[in-house]
C-alpha positions in Angstrom: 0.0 0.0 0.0 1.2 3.5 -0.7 1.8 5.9 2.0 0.1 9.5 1.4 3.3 10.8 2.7 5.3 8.7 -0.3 3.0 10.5 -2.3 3.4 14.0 -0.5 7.1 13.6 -0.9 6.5 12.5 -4.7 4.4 15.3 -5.5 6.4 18.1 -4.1 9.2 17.8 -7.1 6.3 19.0 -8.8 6.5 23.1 -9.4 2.6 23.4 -9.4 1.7 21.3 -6.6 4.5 22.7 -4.8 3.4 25.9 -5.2 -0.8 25.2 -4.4 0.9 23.3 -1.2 3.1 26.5 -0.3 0.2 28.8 -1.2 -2.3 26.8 1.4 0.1 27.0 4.7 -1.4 29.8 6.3 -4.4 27.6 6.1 -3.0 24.6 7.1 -1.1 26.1 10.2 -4.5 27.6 11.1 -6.5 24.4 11.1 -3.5 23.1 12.8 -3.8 25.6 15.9 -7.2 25.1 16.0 -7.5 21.3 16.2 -4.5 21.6 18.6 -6.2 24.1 20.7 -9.2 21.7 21.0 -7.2 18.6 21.9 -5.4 20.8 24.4 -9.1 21.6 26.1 -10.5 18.2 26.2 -7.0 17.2 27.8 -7.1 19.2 30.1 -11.0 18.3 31.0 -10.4 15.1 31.3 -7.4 15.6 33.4 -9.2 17.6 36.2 -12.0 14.7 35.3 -9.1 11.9 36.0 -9.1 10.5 32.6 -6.2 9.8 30.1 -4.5 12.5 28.1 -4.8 12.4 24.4 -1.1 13.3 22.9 -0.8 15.3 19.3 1.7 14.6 16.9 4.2 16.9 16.1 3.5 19.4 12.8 4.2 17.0 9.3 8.1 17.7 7.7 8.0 18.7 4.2 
């Protein structure tokens, strides 16, 4: 099975994917903070609650 970051990695030697991927960071880095700021909230509910933490991955490499 192909990994989609194979394909990532693939695709960016492309000058036009490159380039939509480059011009969509700002968007990417947003939804990033966002979903990170909710993980961080529930974590820290369910540690006052006494449940386990959720961990998030570190941001993709290029």
């Amino acid at each position: 099975m192909t990994k989609v970051r194979d394909l990532h990695n693939s695709w960016m030697k492309n000058n036009e994917y490159r380039k939509a991927y480059d011009d969509l960071a700002p968007e990417f880095a947003s939804a990033r903070a966002v979903i990170k700021a909710r993980v961080t909230a529930v974590s820290n509910q369910n540690s006052r609650e006494g449940h386990d933490r959720i961990e998030v991955e570190n941001e993709p490499s290029n």
